[in-house]
N, C-alpha and C positions, 0 to 999 in steps of 0.2 A: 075211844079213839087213840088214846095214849098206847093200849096194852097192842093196834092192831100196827101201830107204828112201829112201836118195839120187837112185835113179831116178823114184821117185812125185815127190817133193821137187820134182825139176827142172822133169815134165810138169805139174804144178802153175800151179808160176810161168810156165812157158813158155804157158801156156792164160791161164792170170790178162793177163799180159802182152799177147799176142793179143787178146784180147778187148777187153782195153780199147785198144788202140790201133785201134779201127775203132768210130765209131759205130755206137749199132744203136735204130731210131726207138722199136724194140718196149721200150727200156727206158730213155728219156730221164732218168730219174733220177741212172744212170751217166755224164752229161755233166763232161767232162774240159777245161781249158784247149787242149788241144792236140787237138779237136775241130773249132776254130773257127779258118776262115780268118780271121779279125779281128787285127789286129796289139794291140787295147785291145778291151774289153767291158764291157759291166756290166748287171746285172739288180738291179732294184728292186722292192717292193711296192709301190704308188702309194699306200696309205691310210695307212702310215707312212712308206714311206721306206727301209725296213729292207735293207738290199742283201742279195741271195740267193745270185749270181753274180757273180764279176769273175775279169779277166782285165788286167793292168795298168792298171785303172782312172786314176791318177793323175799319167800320159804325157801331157802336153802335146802335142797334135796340131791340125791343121790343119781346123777345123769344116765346111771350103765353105758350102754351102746349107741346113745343119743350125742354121745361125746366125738364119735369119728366123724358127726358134721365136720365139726371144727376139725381134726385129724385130716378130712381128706381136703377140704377148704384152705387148707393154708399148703399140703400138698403140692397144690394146683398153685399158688402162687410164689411157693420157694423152691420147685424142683420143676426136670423136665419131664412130661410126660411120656415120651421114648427113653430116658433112664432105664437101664438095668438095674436091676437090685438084686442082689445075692443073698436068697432066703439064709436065716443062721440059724443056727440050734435053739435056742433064746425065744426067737421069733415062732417055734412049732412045739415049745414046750409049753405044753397048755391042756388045762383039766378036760377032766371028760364031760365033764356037765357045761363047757366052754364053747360058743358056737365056734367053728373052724370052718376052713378054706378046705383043708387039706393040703396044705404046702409041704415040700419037702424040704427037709435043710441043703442046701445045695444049690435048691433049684435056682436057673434067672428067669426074673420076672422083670418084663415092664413095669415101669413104676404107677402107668394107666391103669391094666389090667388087673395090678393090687389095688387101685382105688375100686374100680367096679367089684373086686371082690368081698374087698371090707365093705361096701355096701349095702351088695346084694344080696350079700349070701352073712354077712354081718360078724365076718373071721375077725375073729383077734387074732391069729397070727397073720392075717396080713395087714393090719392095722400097727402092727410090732415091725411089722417089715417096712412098711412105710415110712415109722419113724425112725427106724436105724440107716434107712437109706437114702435121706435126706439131713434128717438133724445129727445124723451121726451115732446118737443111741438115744434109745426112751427118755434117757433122763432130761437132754438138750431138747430134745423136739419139745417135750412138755414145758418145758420153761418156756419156749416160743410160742405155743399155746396157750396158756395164761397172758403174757403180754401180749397177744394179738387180740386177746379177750378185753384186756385193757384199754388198747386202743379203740376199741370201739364201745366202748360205755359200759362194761360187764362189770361192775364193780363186787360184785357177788359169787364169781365165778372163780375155781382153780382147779387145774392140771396136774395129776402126777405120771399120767400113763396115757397111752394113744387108743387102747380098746375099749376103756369103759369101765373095768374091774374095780369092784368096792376099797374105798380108802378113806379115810376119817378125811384128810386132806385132798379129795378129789369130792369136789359139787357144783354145785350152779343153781340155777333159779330157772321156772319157767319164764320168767321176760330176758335172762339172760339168754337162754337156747335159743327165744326167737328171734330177740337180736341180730345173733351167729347167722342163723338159717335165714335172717331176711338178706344180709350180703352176701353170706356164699349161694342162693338165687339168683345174685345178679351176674353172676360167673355161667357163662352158655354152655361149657363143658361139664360142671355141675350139676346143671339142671338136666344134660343128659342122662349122667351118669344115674343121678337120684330117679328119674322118670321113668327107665327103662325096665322092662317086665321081665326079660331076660338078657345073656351077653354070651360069645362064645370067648373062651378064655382059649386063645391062640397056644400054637405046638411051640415048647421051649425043650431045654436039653432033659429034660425027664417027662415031661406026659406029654400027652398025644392032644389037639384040640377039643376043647369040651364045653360042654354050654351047662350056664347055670342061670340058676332061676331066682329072681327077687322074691326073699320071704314078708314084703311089705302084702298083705292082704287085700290093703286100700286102692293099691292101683291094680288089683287084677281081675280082670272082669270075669273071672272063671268063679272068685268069690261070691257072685252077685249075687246068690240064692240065698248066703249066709248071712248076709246084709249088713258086710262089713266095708262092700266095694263101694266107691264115691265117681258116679262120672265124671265130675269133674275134677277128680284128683288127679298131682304131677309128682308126687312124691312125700315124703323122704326116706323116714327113718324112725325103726323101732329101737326099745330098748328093754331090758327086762333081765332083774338079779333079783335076790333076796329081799335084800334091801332096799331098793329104788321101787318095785313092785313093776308092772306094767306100766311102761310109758311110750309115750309115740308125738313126733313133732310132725306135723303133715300140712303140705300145702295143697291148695286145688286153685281153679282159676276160671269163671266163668262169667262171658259176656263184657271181658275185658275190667271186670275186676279178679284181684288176687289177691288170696288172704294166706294166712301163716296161723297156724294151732298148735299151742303147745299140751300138750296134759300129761300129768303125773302122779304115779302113785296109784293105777289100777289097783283095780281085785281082777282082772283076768282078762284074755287076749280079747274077747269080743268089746268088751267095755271099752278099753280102750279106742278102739276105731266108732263103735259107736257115738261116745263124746265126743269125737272130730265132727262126726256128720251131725251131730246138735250144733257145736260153735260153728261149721262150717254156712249152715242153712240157716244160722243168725247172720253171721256175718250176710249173709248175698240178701237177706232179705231189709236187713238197711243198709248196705252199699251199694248205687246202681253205678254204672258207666256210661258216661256221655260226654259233648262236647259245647260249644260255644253257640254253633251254628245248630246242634239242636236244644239247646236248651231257648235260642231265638225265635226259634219256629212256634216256640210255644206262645210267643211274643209277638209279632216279628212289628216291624215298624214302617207307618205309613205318612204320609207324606200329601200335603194338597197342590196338588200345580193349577198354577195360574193361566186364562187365556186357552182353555179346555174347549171344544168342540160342543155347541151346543146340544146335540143327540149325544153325547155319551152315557153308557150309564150309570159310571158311578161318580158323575159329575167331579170329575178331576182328581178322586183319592186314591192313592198309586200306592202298594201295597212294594218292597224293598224286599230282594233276594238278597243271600250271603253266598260266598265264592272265595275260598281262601286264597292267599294270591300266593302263595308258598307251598303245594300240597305235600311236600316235606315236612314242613314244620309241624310237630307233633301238641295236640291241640286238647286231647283225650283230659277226663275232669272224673277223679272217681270218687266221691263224696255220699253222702247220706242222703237218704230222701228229703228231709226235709230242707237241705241245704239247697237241693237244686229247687225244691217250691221255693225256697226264699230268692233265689235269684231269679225266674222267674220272671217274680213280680217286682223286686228290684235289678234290671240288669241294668239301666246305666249307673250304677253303681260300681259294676267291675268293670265296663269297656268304656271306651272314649269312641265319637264320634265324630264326622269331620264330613260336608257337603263341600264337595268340587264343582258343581254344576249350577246354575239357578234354579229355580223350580216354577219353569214356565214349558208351557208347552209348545212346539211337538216333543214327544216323547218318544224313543223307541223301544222294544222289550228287549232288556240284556243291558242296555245302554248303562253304563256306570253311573250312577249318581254321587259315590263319596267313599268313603273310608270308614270301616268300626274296627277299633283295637283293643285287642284285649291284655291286661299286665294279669301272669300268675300271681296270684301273693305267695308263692317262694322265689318267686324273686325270677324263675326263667324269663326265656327268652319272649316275647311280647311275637303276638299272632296278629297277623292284620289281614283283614277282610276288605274285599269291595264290596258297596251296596249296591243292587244293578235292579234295573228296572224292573214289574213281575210285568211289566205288559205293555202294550203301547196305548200313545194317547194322542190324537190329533189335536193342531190348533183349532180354535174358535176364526173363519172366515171374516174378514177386515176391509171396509170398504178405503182406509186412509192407515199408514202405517203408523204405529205408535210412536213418541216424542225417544222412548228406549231403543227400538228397532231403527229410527234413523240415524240417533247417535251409532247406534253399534255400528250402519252399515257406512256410515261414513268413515270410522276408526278401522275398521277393515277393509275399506278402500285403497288401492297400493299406487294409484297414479293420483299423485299431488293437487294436478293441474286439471281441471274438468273438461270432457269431450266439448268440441265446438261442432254446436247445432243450430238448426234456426231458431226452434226455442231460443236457446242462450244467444244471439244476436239481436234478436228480436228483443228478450226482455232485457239484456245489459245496452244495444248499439241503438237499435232503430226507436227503440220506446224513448229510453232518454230523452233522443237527438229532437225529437221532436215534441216532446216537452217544449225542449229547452228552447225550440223556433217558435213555437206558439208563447212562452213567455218572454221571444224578445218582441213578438209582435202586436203585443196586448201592451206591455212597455211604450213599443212608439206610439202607438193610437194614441193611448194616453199622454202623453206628452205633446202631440200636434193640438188636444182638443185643448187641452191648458194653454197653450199659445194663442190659439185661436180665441180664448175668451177673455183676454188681455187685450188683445186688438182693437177690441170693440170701441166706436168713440163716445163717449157719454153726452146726453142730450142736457143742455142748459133748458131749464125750469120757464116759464113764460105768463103774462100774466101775474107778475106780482113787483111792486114797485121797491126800491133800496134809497135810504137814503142815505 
């Protein structure tokens, strides 16, 4: 018995083990460290931040080309986007083994049209142009790059250059990139720029208009065969030296959640987007997107009224609709599965409730019954619902109205003084009055027959002698 224990035991872990050492697409959930050719990773929720996935997240590596995030992110926030910028010498001297624009020294370029370049096409000389035409030269825009890194929590992160190029003193960390990349998401023109499949690079005083094409793989659905494309993907950004090896920070976004992935440190370009589409199909597979009103529905909440129709059939229990009374206010809940079972089954726990109505019958459907509200726990803005009827409910039929219904209908009576009727004569004037004549006339009868019995003369006794 012992040896057949031992032997199930063994096949067990031997199968457990197997299994999880080989990816298997069909169950992304089961995503393991040792999954991912990436030597660092990391997965984020973009709407908080919440890390999902890591893989030595906080390894100091070598950013390459992942760095013009931040370059064209702060870009967009220190300079204007119609700026001219006048290419320099500086900014087009650059190796041959260097991705380029093509820029020429001379040319003027929007200072737009260099952001969508260092993106898409992933120029260091317009990433060089960016920075001399805003910060003044490489050296100032990188210092403003590391403190803008600073200001947002990078503690691991530093700048010496705007394109990426290898430098003992230029690195970062995967949670520091995704950091960068969750706030410059929040920037609409960014999200353009990074999203886009291709751009037409407008006519300036040397070339003629010309369209170029994002070397981002992940959003292009022409990749789809090589099965490196993600339909849900919005962007961003590759990167790739010597040093650094293959790396790629990629956002995708579906069913109204958004995640952010970093990874670094490939062995080669397919890898790379590969291990996006692992952490990307973890991440969706424990975070869904939902709201208040459906997460109630799972719930929803019912109610008994009183004073119900006797034919009803569900003998008075009235099931509560939600209706947000604000359809502006932004109500969306993007959390893990098992967070929303847990609310679920605990939701007044997150919301307050509040009954404006009694809970008597008639009832009509739609008719408001009360208030449910909901407080974020980060602290926003508080959602508030009506609960409204799912349906209608007649009253129960009354031969004499209840001691409640005539209080009520006397308080909602607006004439002080009551109609004069025969009724009301009859019971305040004429009933009285005649009482009151029949008790004065029972009074004197009585009182005549007492007089009369006084009157009487009394008979002396006869027949018996006194001496």
């Amino acid at each position: 018995m012992m040896a057949l224990l031992l032997a199930m035991l063994f096949f067990v872990s031997f199968s457990v083990s197997a299994y999880a050492g080989e990816y298997d697409p069909n169950y992304p959930d089961l995503l393991s460290e040792g999954h991912l050719n990436a030597s660092s990773a990391i997965l984020i929720e973009a709407e908080t931040g919440e890390v999902i996935f890591s893989k030595n997240p906080d390894v100091r590596v070598h950013p390459a080309s992942t760095t013009k995030i931040m370059t064209v992110w702060l870009a967009l926030n220190s300079g204007n986007p119609d700026q001219i910028v006048t290419v320099s010498e500086n900014a087009v001297n650059v190796a041959e083994d260097e991705s380029t624009a093509k820029l020429a020294a001379g040319e003027e370029v929007r200072l737009i049209d260099l952001m969508y370049a260092a993106m898409l096409l992933s120029g260091n000389d317009a990433a060089t142009a960016i920075a001399e035409g805003v910060g003044g030269s490489v050296e100032n825009f990188a210092y403003y790059m590391t403190q803008a890194a600073q200001a947002l929590g990078c503690r691991n992160t530093n700048f010496v250059n705007a394109n990426g190029l290898t430098d003992d003193n230029h690195y970062s960390t995967a949670r520091d990139l995704a950091t960068i990349t969750r706030v410059a998401m929040q920037n609409p023109t960014f999200r353009q720029i990074v999203g886009s499949t291709s751009y037409v690079m407008p006519k300036d005083n040397i070339y003629r208009s010309r369209e170029i094409v994002s070397g981002v793989r992940f959003i292009l659905p022409a990749e789809k065969e090589s099965g490196v494309y993600y339909e849900y993907s919005t962007g961003v950004k590759t990167g790739t030296t010597s040093a650094a090896g293959r790396c790629f920070v990629g956002s995708a976004t579906k069913d109204g959640v958004s995640l952010i992935s970093v990874v670094m440190g490939c062995s080669t370009d397919k890898a790379r987007y590969t291990d996006t589409i692992k952490l990307m199909d973890y991440g969706f597979a424990q975070y869904k997107s939902t709201s208040i009103a459906e997460i109630y529905a799972e719930n929803p909440r019912v109610i008994d009224i009183q004073g119900f129709a006797l034919d009803d059939p569900d003998v008075g229990r009235l099931q509560l609709e939600l209706r947000k009374v604000d359809p502006a206010v932004k109500d969306l809940i993007v959390t893990s599965q098992d967070q929303i079972e847990y609310w679920v089954q605990n939701f007044n726990s997150i919301t307050v409730s509040e009954f404006t109505r009694p809970f008597r019958a008639p009832v009509e459907a739609g008719e408001v019954m009360g208030t449910l509200t909901y407080y974020p726990e980060d602290g926003g803005s508080a959602v508030v619902y009506e609960m409204l009827a799912g349906r209608s409910i007649a009253a129960r039929e009354q031969l004499f109205p209840t001691i409640d219904q005539i209080i009520e209908a006397a308080e909602n009576d607006k004439n002080p003084f009551p109609r004069v009727t025969f009724e009301l004569v009859f019971l305040h004037v004429i009933l009285p009055a005649v009482g009151i004549w029949m008790l004065v006339k029972i009074i004197k009868f009585l009182k005549r027959h007492i007089r009369r019995r006084r009157r009487v003369k009394t008979i002396k006794p006869t027949g018996r002698q006194y001496r």
